[in-house]
Each structure stands twice: as C-alpha cells, then as structure tokens.
Steps between C-alpha positions, in 0.01 A plus 500: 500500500731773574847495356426170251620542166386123331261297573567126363298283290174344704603724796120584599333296211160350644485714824126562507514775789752737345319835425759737380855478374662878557916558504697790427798285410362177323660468174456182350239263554514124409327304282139401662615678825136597618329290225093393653576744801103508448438768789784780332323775453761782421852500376738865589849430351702806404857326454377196323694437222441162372186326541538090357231309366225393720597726797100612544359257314138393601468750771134513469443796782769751333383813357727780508908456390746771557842487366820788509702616189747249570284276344678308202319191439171320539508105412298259371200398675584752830086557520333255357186424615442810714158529410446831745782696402378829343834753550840467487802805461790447323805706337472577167791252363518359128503124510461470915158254388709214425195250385158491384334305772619701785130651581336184378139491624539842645147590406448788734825630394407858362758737617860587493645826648835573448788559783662802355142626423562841630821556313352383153224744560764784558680438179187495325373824614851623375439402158472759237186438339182451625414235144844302729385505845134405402622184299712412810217541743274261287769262501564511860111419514461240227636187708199562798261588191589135337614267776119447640426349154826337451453079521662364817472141400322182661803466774569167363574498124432873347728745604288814419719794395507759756892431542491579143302781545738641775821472311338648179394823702801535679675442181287750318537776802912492526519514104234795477655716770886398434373677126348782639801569717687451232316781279412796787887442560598584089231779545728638783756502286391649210344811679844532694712484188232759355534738795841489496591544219319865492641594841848444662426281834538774753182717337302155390540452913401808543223519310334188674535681852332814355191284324187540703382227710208413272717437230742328726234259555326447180770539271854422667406263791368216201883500422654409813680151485221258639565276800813306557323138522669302240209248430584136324669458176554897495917554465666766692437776235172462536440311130279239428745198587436182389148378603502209307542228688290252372829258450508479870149452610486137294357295738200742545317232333527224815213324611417384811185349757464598870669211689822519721839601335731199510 
C-alpha cells in the first residue's frame, strides 16, 4: 500500500485471504479496519501513529507486530482476541496504552522489544555506575520475565492485565532512566566545578589531553554527557519531568468483549 497514510474504519475488516499488512507511510488506522482478517499473519508499520480500537481485533493467525517511534497511541480493544500473537515492538512512550483490554485474550503474548532498543542500550552503557546500569538492564528484562504469566483474560468478559502490565513497565523504565540521567548528569557537574575550581580552564584542558588513555577510559570517559535521546516525560534539561500522568490515563479502566466496533 505504497504512499497510504489512513486506512478507514472496516476498510479490510473480514477479508479472510489478507496475509500481511506492511506500509512505510500508514499513519492512522481506523477503528476495526482489519478486525477477523483471520489469515494476517504479520503486521510491519514504522509510521503508524494511531491505531483505534478494534483495528486487529480477532486476527486469530497474527503473531508478530512491529510498530516505529512514531507510535503515540494504542486503543481499546486493537487485539483482542489474537490468540497467536506472541511479539510485538513498540516505542517506549508514557501513556501510548490507552486501555486495559487492548491485548485481551492475548495468551501467547510474551514479548515486547522496544523500537529505540539500540539507543536505550547506549545510554545505559554510559551510565556512571555499574549498581545504575544493572538496575536498568533488569528492568529492560522484567516485562518478557512477567508477561508469560501475566492473565490475558477469557476474550469475552476478563480482560487479563497484560495492557496493564505494559504500561506499568514502560512507566517504570522512562521514570528509572529519566532519574539516572538526571543524577550521572549532577555527577558531571560536580567533578567539573571540582576540577575547575583547582585549575584555570586552559591547564584543566590540558591536563585531560595529557591523561593516559587508560585513565581516559576508566576514569574520564564515565563523564561524558550520555546520548542525546530525550526519552518520554524527560524535559529538555534532562530532569525528571513530570511522569505522573495518571489524571490522563482515566479511562484505563474500560471494558470491553470481542465483537465488531459500532
């Protein structure tokens, strides 16, 4: 579907032959679009933006989901009752799982990766102390360590709480690393205003071209600013930001059953 940017309610809901939805442009995808598109196996959109409620519901064949980091909203009910879906990639965005039921009776569900994967791992490895970048690691893990256990629901009435379980882990992730940001960058500080104010800036440079390599490394190298990525709810000077945002995420509590969006 080259060049297509929405996709309208119903558009391809009940098409039993579809195998595949893949579009570099696709941004917003209506309500029940490819709802019981029972043969969908695979789903590759990397400028989705919006995905409405029911859009991949009870696509029994679909197993793998992959999304961009323009990603900025999942609603209600978008895969219920995709009983083989096991993966999915998303950004990591503060309050982009709009709803509770959203992987209702996702029972294979039991892994998330995470778009900007590569540049989390950077900033990690940046970190200061080893005690931070272990505690971010485990956290990156935890969601794949507690999703296979997680309740998907019945498909009909319970809504499980893997949605839940999503939005609490991302949650957890942008608050933990928006903190430890926050910290290596006061660290920074501190041994900068310490440095200087021993030696004038021309010999403090100095001295940091004349330091060995293997104190370079080890010792100067752990104070470089870490990567540029500005992750959700983190404010331009790299503070915590407000993260809280539990006053917009009210009707998380929505309940739905696995029938056709009117």
């Amino acid at each position: 579907m080259p060049g297509v940017e929405v996709i309208e309610r119903y558009a391809f809901c009940g098409c039993e032959a579809l195998t595949d939805v893949e579009c570099g442009k696709l941004e917003r995808i209506g309500a029940d679009a490819f709802g019981r598109c029972i043969s969908l196996g695979s789903i590759n959109l990397p400028s989705a933006k919006t995905i409405e409620g029911g859009a991949f519901m009870s696509c029994k064949a679909l197993t793998k989901v992959e999304f961009g980091d323009k990603l900025e909203r999942i609603e209600r009910l978008a895969f219920c009752c995709c009983t083989s879906l096991e993966r999915i990639a998303i950004p990591l965005k503060d309050g982009m799982i709009t709803a509770d039921n959203i992987f209702q009776g996702c029972k294979k569900l039991v892994h998330v990766d995470l778009v900007e994967g590569e540049v989390l791992r950077d900033t990690i490895a940046a970190l200061l102390l080893e005690e931070w970048r272990n505690d971010m690691n485990d956290k990156l893990g935890a969601i794949n360590q507690s999703l296979p256990t997680t309740p998907a629901g019945d498909g009909l009435f319970g809504v499980g709480g893997k949605a839940q379980a999503v939005q609490f882990w991302i949650s957890s992730v942008l608050s933990t690393i928006v903190q430890y940001k926050a910290r290596h960058r006061s660290y920074l500080n501190e041994a900068a205003a310490t440095l200087q104010s021993f030696l004038p800036n021309e010999a403090a440079t100095t001295l940091q071209l004349a330091l060995p390599n293997d104190i370079v490394l080890n010792n100067v190298l752990p104070f470089l600013e870490l990567p540029s990525f500005t992750f959700e709810g983190e404010n331009d000077e790299g503070g915590r930001g407000d993260l809280d945002k539990e006053e917009k995420q009210g009707d998380t509590k929505r309940r739905g059953e696995c029938i056709p969006l009117a």
